[in-house]
N, C-alpha and C positions, 0 to 999 in steps of 0.2 A: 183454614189454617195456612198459615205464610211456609211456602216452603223454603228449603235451602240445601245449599251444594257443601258438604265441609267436608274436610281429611283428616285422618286418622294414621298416628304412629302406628306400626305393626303390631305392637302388644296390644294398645289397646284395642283395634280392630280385633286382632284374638280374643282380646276377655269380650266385648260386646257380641262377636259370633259365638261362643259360648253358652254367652247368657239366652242370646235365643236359639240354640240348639238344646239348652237345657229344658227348655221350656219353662221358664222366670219370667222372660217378656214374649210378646209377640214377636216384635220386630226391633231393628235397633232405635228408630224414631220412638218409638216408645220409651225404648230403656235411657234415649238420650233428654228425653223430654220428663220422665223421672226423676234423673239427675241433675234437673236443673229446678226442678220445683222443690228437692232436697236442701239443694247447696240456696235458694231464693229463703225457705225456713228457717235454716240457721242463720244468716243471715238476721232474719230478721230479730231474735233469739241473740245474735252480736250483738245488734243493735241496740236492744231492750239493757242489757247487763252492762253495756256501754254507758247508756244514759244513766243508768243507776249509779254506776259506779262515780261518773264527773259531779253529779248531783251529790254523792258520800263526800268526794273533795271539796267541791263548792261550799260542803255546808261546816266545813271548819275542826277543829279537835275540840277537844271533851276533855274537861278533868274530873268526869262523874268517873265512880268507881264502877265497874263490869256488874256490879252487884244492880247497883241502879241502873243502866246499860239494859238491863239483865230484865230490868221488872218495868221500865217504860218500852220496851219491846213487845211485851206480854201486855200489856196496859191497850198500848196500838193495835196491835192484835186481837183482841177479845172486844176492842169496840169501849 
């Protein structure tokens, strides 16, 4: 495991000694390395509803009614 030297604003040094005084993590390497395969999941999770979403614009407007909307969803859906 690659190590490294970083610094910490005051607060968060408090809440990360915290968390391992609480006993939540072990150490703070832990709790930082947590929060970074957190924030790497969402991430990815952005990503995904990202692509969904430019793919929604990409594919143009409708002037089916929500009804039909409504039953070729369900259609996609059910296979």
């Amino acid at each position: 495991m690659a190590r490294q030297s970083i610094s910490f604003t005051q607060p968060n040094d408090e809440w990360l000694k915290t968390q391992v005084d609480n006993q939540e993590y072990s150490s703070k390497s832990e709790l930082v390395n947590d929060l970074i395969r957190q924030a790497r999941n969402q991430q990815i999770e952005i990503d995904w509803i990202r692509a969904k979403l430019e793919k929604s614009q990409n594919s143009g407007f409708t002037n089916d009614s929500k009804e039909q909307i409504l039953a070729q969803s369900k259609s996609i859906l059910n296979g």
